[in-house]
N, C-alpha and C positions, 0 to 999 in steps of 0.2 A: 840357646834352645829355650824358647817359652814353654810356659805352663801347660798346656794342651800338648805339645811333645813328650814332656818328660812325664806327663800321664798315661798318655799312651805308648810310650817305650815301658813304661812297669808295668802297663796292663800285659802285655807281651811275655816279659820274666815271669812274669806271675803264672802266663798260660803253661809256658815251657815248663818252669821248674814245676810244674802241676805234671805235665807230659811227664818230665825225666822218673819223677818220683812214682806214679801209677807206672809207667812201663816197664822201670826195673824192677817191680817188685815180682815179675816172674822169671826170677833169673834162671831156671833150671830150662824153659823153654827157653831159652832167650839166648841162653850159652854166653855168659857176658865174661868177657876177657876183661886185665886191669885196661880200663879205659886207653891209658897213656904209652903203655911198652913200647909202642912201634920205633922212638927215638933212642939213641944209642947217649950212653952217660956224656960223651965227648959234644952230644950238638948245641950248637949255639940258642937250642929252644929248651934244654931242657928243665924245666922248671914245668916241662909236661908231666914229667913226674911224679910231682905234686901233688897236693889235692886240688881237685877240679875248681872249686872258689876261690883258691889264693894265687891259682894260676892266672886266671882272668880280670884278677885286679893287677897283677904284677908284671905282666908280659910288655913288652912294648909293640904298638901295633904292626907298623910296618914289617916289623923284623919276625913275627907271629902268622901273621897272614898267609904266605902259601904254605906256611905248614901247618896253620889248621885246614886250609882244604884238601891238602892231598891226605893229613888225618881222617878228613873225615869221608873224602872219596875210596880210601881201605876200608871203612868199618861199613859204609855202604856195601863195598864191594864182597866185603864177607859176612852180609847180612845183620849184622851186629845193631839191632834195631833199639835196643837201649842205648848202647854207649854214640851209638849217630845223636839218639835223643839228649843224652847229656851233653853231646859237644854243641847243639845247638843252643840249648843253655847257655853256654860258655861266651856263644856267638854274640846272642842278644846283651849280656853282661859288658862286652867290650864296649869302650865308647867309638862305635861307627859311626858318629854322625857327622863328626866333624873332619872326618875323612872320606866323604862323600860314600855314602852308603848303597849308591842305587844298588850296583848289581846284587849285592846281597840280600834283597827284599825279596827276590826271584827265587834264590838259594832258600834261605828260610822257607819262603811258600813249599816247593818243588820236592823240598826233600823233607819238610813238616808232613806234608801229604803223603809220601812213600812211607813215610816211618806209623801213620795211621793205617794204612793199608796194608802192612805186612806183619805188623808183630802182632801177635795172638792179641795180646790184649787189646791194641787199638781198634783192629778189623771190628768189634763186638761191642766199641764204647761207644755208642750215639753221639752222647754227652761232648765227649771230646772233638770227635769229626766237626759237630755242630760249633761247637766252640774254637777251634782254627781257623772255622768258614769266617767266621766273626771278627776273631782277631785278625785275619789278614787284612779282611775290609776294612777294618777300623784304624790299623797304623799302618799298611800300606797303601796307600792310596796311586799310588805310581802305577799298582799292577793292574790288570784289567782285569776288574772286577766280577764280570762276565764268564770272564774265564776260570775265576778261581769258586763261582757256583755251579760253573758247568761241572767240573772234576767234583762238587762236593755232590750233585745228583749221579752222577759216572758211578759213586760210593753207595749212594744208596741203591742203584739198578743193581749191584753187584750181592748187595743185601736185599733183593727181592723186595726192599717199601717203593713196591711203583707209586701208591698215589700219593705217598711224603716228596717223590722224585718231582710228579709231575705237576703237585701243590706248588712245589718249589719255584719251577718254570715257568707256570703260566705265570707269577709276578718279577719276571724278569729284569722288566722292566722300568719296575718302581725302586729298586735296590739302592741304595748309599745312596739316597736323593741330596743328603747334605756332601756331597764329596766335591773340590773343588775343582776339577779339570774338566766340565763342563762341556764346554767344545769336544775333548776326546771323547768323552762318555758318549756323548752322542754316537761319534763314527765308531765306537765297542759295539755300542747297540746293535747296530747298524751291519755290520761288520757280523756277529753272530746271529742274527736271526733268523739264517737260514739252518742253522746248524741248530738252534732253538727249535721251527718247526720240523726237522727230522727226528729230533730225541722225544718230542713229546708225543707225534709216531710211534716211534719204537716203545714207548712207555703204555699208548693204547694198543699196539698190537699182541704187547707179553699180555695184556689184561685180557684179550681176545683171543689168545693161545691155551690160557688157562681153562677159559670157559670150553672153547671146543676142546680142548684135549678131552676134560671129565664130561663132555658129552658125546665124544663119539669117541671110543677105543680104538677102532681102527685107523682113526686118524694116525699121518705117518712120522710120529714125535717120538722122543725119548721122557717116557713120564716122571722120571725121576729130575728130570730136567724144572718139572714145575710141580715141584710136591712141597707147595703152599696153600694158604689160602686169603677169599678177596674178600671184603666187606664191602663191594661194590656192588649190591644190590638196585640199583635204580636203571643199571646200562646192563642189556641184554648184550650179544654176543654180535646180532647186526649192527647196533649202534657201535658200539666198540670198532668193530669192524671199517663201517664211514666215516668213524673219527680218524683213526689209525693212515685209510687213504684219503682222506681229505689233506691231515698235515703232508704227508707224500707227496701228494699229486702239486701241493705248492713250490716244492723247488725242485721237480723231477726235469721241469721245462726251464731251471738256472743254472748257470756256470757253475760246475766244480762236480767232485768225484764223491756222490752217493751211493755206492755199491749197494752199502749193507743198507738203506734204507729202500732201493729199489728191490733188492731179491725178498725184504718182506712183504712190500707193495705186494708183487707178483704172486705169491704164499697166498697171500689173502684170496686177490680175484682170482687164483684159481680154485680155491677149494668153493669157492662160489659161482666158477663157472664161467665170471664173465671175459671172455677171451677178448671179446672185440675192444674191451676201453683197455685190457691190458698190452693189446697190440698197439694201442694210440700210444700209450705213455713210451713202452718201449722205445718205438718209432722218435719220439717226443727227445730223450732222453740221447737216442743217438745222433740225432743232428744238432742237439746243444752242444754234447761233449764226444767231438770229432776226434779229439787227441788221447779218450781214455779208451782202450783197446776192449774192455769189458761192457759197456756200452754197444758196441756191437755185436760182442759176443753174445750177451742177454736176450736182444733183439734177433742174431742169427735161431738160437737153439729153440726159442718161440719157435720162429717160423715154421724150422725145421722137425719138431715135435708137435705139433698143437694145426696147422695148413694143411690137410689134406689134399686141397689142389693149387700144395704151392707153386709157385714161378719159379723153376730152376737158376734162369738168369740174371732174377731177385739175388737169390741167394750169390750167386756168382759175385755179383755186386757188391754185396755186402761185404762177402768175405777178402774179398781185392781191397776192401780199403781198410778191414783188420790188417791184412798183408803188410800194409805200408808200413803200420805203427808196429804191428809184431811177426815178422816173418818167421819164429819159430816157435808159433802157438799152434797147441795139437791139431785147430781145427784147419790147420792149412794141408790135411792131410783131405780133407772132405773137399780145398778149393781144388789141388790136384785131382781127384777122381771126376769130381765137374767136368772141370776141363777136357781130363782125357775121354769120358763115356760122349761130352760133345764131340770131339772130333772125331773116336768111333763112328758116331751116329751120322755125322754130316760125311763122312770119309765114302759110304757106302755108296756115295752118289757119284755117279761118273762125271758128271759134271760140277760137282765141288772141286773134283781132285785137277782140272782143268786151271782153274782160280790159283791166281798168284799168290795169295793168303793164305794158301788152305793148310797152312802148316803152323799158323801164328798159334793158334789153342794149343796145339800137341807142344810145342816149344814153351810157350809159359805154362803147360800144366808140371814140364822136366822141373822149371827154372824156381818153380814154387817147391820141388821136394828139394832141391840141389843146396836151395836157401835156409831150409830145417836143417840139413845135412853140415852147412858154414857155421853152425852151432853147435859146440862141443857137449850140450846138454843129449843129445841123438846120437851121440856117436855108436851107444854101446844098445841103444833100442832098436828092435825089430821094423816097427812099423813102416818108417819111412824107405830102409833098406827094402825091404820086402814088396811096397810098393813101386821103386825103382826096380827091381829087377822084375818083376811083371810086367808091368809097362813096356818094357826095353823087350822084354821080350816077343808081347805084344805088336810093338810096331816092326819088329823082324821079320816077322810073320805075315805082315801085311805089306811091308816095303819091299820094292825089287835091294839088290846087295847094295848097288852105286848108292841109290837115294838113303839107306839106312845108314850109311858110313859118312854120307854127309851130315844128316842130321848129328849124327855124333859129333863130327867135327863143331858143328855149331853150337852143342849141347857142351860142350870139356874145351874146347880148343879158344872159341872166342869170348866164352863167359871169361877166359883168364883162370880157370882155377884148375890149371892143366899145371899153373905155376906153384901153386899153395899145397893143392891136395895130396901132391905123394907123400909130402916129411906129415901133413897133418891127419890122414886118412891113410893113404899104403903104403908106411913104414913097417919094416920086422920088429916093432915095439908094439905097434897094433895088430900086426897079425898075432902075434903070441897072446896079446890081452883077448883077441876076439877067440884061440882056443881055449884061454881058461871060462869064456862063458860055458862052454858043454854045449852050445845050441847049435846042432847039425842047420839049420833054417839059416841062421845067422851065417853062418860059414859060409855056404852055399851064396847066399846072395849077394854078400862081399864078395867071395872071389867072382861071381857072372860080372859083377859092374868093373870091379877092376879090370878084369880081361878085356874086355871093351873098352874102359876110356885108356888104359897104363897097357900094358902088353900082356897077354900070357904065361909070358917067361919070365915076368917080372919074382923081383923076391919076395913080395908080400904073398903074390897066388903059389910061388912054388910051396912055402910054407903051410898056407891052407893047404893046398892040393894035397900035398904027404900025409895030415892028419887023417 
């Protein structure tokens, strides 16, 4: 180990045993148990015992090692946020080096960070957070550096210093310029900057939240939510605004899942009205990311709220290819009624009903509630039941008996879930779970669809039927 290691592994002891010693000094918040009890007098570690510095020069590594992580995955796990701290301590004190240390660089960072984050005192120590950010840069150089700025701005959004956050980010890219992996630093860069311009977004839109919040009351916030204040006098409310979707607007139209920076995008241009460039991005957003189902859904409820003279068949569209990715998202209850109000509408014509097709809508508007229903999350909700027995009932009404009992057959018989649905749907386990809902609605439109696809005399409807 040269000079420049062993400098920098004390800068590290130095930060910790700084960390151990501030954080347990609030031990009554802190609930600090003896650090070491978890081991029993008989194990072959115990010398945990001990006191914590004579243990960490005396331990033998290998033989030490999973039983300081699973120590210190318990004190994690019972929130023990000084004695994590002090076995950290412990950590850095072992000679890891010449037992190849990577993983533990990770360890150190990942759970140095939780333990800032959660115990009273660190949430509140600048000082410190700032000082981890440091030290991890300085003697980890393995980790991506990137990454461990990004989590110290994550700390400060969380402590409301948006423009110490966003001070922080715009120099991103200048950061550990002496660090040796070169070539990766580059692909880090590279690799976050999209994620860099959404947070620096998010960072101008809470700045633009503030300002409208305490300029218009009616706006529809939760004011306690930003009951701070900005020293950002030189950016009005618009500017903020353009900054906020400018970073937006740059990766809305790039690979990957921006949810939360798209629904603030949308926040913004609508309280400003402008529909038509939020309809592009939408748009924009959903033919980049075809596999994230919310993407559509963003772009669907646009339409559908904000269109006036929207395209049914637009929408139809749309929601057919959420279908694909989530067949049992609620708004597949709006691609069935499509469906079904189309083939209503086109049904009334004597010469549709002529047409070899004219039953494909009413069949995949069944096939879309039937696919909510192959989802155990629905079993016990009204909606989609409610909606099948309408329907069903609906085309009873309009079909001669032959043709209605066919469509059944096609509906239950060749979907195949004539095979599945009675042990999973009408069984005497769920008729009884669907009494104890109390919902007369519920009851009702279970037993109509079972007597239709299962029999009458079945035992799930005798059961309804007697309540």
């Amino acid at each position: 180990m040269n000079n420049m290691d062993i400098s920098h592994q004390k800068q590290l002891k130095d930060f910790l045993q700084t960390l151990t010693f501030e954080l347990n000094g609030l031990s009554a918040k802190d609930h600090r148990d003896y650090v070491f009890q978890i081991f029993d007098k008989e194990d072959d570690v115990g010398g945990f015992r001990d006191h914590d510095r004579e243990v960490h020069t005396r331990l033998p590594l290998e033989c030490s090692k999973q039983r300081i992580f699973k120590l210190l995955r318990a004190k994690l796990l019972q929130h023990k946020w000084g004695d994590v701290a002090t076995i950290l301590h412990g950590i850095a004190m072992l000679s890891w080096k010449k037992y190849n240390n990577n993983p533990n660089s990770e360890i150190m960072w990942r759970i140095g960070s939780d333990v800032l984050h959660h115990h009273p005192l660190g949430f509140n120590n600048h000082e410190l957070l700032d000082t981890h950010r440091r030290t991890m840069g300085l003697y980890f150089e393995t980790i991506d550096q990137t990454h461990v700025l990004l989590e110290y701005v994550f700390s400060l959004i969380l402590k409301q210093d948006f423009e110490k956050a966003e001070e922080e980010l715009k120099y991103y890219q200048s950061i550990d310029k002496g660090i040796r992996y070169k070539d990766r630093r580059r692909k880090n860069i590279a690799f976050w900057a999209k994620i860099i311009e959404g947070y620096l977004g998010l960072i101008e839109y809470a700045l633009w939240k503030i300002m409208v919040t305490k300029e218009d009351t009616n706006f529809s916030t939760q004011q306690d939510m930003f009951d701070i204040t900005t020293d950002n006098n030189e950016k009005n409310n618009e500017t903020l605004a353009e900054l906020a979707t400018s970073h937006f607007r740059k990766i809305l139209s790039e690979p990957g899942t921006w949810d939360i920076f798209v629904l603030k995008h949308a926040e913004i241009l609508l309280y400003y009205n402008d529909v038509e460039q939020l309809k592009d991005d939408l748009c924009s957003y959903s033919v980049t990311n075809k596999d994230n189902p919310n993407a559509h859904k963003y772009l669907y409820r646009y339409l559908k709220n904000y269109e006036s003279d929207r395209d049914v068949s637009q929408l139809i569209t749309l929601l057919k290819r959420l279908h694909v990715i989530s067949p049992a998202d609620p708004e597949m209850l709006d691609l069935h009624r499509y469906l079904f109000d189309k083939w209503s509408n086109d049904f009334q014509s004597s010469e549709f009903r002529k047409e070899p097709g004219s039953y494909v809508d009413l069949l995949e508007s069944f096939e879309v509630l039937l696919c909510m229903l192959d989802h155990a999350c629905w079993i016990d909700d009204i909606r989609p039941w409610r909606a099948l027995d309408s329907s069903l009932k609906a085309i009873q009404d309009k079909l001669e008996n032959e043709v209605f009992l066919d469509l059944i057959s096609k509906i239950w018989t060749l979907s195949e879930r004539c095979r599945w649905w009675l042990p999973f749907h009408f069984n005497l386990t769920q008729a009884r779970k669907t009494l104890l809902l109390n919902d007369s609605e519920m009851i009702m439109a279970k037993l109509n669809v079972a007597s239709l696809f299962t029999s009458p005399d079945s035992d799930f409807c005798k059961v309804l039927r007697e309540s």
